[in-house]
C-alpha positions in Angstrom: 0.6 19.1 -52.1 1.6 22.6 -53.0 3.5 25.0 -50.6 0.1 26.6 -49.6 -1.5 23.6 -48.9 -1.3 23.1 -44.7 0.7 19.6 -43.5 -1.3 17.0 -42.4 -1.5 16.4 -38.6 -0.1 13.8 -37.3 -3.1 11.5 -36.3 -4.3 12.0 -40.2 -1.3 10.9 -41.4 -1.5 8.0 -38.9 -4.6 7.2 -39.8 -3.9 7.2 -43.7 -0.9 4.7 -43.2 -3.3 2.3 -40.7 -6.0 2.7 -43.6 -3.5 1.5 -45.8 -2.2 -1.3 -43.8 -5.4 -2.7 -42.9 -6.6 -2.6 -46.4 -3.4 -4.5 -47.9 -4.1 -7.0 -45.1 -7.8 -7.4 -46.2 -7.3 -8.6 -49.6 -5.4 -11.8 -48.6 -2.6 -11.6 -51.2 -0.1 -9.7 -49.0 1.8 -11.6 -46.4 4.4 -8.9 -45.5 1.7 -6.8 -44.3 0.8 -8.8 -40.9 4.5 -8.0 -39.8 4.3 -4.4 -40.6 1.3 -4.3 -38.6 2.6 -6.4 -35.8 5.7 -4.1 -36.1 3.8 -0.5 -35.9 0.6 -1.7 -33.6 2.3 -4.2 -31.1 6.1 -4.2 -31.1 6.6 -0.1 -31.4 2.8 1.0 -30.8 4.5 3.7 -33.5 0.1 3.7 -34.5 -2.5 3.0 -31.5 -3.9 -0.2 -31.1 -6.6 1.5 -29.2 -7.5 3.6 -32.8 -11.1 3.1 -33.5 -9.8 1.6 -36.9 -8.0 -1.7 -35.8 -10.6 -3.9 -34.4 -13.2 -3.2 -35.9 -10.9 -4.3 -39.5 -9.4 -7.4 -37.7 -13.5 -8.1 -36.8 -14.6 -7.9 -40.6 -11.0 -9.8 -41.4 -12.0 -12.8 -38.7 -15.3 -12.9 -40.0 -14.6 -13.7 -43.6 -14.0 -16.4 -46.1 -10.3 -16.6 -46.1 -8.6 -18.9 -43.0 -5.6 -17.7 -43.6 -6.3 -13.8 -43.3 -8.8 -14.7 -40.3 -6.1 -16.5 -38.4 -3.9 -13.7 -38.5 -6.4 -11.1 -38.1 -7.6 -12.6 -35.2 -3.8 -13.8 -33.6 -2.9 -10.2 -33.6 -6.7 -8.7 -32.5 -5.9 -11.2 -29.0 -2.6 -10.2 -28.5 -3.3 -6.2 -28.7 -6.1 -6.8 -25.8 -3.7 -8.7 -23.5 -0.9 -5.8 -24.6 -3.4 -3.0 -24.0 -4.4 -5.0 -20.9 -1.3 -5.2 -19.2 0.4 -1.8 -20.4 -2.7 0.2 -19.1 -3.4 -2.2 -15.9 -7.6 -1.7 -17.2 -9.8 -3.2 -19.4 -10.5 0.3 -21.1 -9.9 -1.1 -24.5 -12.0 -4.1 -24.1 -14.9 -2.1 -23.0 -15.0 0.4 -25.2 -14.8 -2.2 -28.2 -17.2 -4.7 -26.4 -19.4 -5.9 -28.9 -16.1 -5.9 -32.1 -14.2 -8.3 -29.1 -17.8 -10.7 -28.6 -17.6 -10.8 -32.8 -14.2 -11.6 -32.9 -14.6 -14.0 -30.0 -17.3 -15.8 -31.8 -15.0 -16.0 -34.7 -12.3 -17.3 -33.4 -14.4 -20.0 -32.0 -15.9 -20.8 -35.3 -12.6 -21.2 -37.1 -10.9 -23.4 -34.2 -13.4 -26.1 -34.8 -13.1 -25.8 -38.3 -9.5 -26.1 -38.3 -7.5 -29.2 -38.9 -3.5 -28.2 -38.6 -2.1 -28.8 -35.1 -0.3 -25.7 -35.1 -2.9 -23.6 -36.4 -5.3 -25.1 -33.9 -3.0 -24.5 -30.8 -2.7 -20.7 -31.9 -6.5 -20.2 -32.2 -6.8 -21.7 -28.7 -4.3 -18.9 -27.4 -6.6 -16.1 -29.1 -9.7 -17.4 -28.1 -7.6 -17.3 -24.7 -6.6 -13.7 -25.1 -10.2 -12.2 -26.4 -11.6 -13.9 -23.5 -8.8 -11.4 -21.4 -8.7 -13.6 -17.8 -5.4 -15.1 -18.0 -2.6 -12.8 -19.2 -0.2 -15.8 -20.0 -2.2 -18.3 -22.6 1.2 -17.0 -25.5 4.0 -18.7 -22.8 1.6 -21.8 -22.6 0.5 -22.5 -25.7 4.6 -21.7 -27.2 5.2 -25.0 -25.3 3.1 -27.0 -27.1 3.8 -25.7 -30.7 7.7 -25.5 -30.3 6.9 -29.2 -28.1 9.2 -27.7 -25.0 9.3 -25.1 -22.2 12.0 -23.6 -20.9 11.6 -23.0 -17.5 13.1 -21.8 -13.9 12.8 -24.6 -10.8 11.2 -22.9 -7.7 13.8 -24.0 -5.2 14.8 -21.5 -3.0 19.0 -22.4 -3.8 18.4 -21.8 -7.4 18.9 -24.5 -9.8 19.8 -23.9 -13.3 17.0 -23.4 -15.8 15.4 -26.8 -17.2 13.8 -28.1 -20.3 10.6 -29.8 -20.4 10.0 -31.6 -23.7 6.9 -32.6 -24.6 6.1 -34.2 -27.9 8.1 -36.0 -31.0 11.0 -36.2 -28.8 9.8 -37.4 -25.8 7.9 -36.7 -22.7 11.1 -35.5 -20.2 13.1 -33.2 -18.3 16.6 -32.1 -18.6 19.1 -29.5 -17.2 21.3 -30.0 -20.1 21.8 -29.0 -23.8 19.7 -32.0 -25.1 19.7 -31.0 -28.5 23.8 -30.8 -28.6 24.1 -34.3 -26.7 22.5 -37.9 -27.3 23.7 -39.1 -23.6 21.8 -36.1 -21.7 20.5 -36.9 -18.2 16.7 -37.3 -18.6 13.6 -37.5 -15.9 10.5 -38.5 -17.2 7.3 -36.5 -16.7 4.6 -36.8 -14.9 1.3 -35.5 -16.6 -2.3 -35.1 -15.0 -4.4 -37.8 -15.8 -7.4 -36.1 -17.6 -9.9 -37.3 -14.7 -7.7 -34.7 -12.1 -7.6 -31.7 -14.8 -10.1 -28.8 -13.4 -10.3 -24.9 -14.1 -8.5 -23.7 -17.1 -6.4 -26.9 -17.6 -9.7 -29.1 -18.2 -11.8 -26.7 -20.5 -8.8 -26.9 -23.2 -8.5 -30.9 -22.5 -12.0 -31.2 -23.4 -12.4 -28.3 -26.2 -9.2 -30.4 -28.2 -10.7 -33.6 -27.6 -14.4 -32.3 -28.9 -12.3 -30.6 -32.0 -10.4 -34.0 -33.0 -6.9 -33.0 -31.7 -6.7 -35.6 -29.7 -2.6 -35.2 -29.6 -2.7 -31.3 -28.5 -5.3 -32.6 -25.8 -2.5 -35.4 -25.0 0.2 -32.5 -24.6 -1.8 -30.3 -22.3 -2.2 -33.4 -20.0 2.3 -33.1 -19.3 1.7 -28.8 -19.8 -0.9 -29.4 -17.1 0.9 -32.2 -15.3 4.7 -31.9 -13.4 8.1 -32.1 -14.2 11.4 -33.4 -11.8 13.9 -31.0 -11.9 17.4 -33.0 -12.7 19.2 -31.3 -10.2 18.0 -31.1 -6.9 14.8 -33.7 -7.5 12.2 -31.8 -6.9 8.9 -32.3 -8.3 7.2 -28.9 -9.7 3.8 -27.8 -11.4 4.9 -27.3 -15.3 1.8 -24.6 -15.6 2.6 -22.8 -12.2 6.6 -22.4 -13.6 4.7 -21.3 -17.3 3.0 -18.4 -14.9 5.6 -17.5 -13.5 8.1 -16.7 -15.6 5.0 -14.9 -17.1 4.9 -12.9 -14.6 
């Protein structure tokens, strides 16, 4: 650009560097990308996830060949709706990109019951979750069953120190202490639902891992669903109601 030449506005340049970021993330061969994009979309918002670029790319992205790329695409396209959902306190975003959120909705859909890793899974269940916009807290739930423990707050009025409740490889228990430091840690087992008492949004995600062949994710939502003893007062509490709460 000579010195005659005028400076490019900002939203141009913005708009160059989003270009560029969605197109390096399109090919499929560029992991650092889906950082820099979490970094300047979600984490700063240094570039607008409401720019008539982003989900429309993530769309395209979801709705391809490559399960990597779609994961990804479609992990951040959920968590930008729930951002923009909260930050804004409307739905602006998801109306005005209605039909690119039904795609990616329908996409995400499509890949969870093709998909066969746990992990992978439990995340696709989060951004079907977030496209579908009516809980704001599906990230805090599903963490728990990934990492296989919640860290959470017991509701008694006195205040009790935070607790762990560990479901998965490890056990199925509750603890006020540093279990992880300590093999003689005071434990309390939990108490999940059993799948006939599930309703509302804890039975739709028994039953869509059960129909998908994750059988142990639906066996870990049954104790996420279910209630924990905190260790030092005894009381028993809702794991999902603590999950919303400190959510909230």
């Amino acid at each position: 650009m000579d010195e005659s030449s005028p400076a490019p506005r900002a939203d141009d340049a913005d708009s160059c560097r989003l270009t560029t970021l969605l197109n390096r993330a399109a090919t499929g061969r560029d992991s650092q990308v889906w950082s820099d994009l979490w970094t300047e979309l979600y984490h700063n918002g240094s570039l607008e996830a409401s720019h008539p670029l982003v989900l429309p790319a993530l769309m395209s992205m979801a709705e391809g060949d490559d399960a990597d790329t779609a994961a990804a695409a479609l992990h951040l396209a959920g968590a930008l709706l729930v951002q923009a959902d909260q930050r804004y306190e409307t739905r602006k975003l998801r109306d005005q990109q209605a039909p690119a959120v039904a795609r990616l909705l329908a996409a995400a859909n499509r890949w969870r019951q093709a998909t066969a890793a746990r992990n992978d899974y439990c995340h696709l269940l989060e951004t079907v979750l977030n496209l579908e916009g009516d809980v704001h807290w599906a990230e805090d739930l599903i963490w728990g069953i990934v990492s296989e423990e919640y860290e959470l707050e017991c509701p008694d009025p006195d205040g009790c120190a935070a607790l762990w409740v560990i479901i998965g490889e490890r056990g199925f228990f509750s603890t006020s202490e540093d279990y992880a430091l300590s093999d003689d840690v005071e434990t309390l087992p939990l108490h999940p639902a059993t799948p006939g008492t599930l309703y509302g949004l804890g039975r739709r995600l028994y039953e869509l891992a059960l129909a998908d062949g994750h059988g142990d994710v639906a066996h870990a939502l049954t104790y996420a669903f279910g209630e924990a003893t905190c260790p030092q007062c005894e009381r028993r509490l809702s794991v999902v109601e603590q999950v919303v709460a400190r959510s909230s």
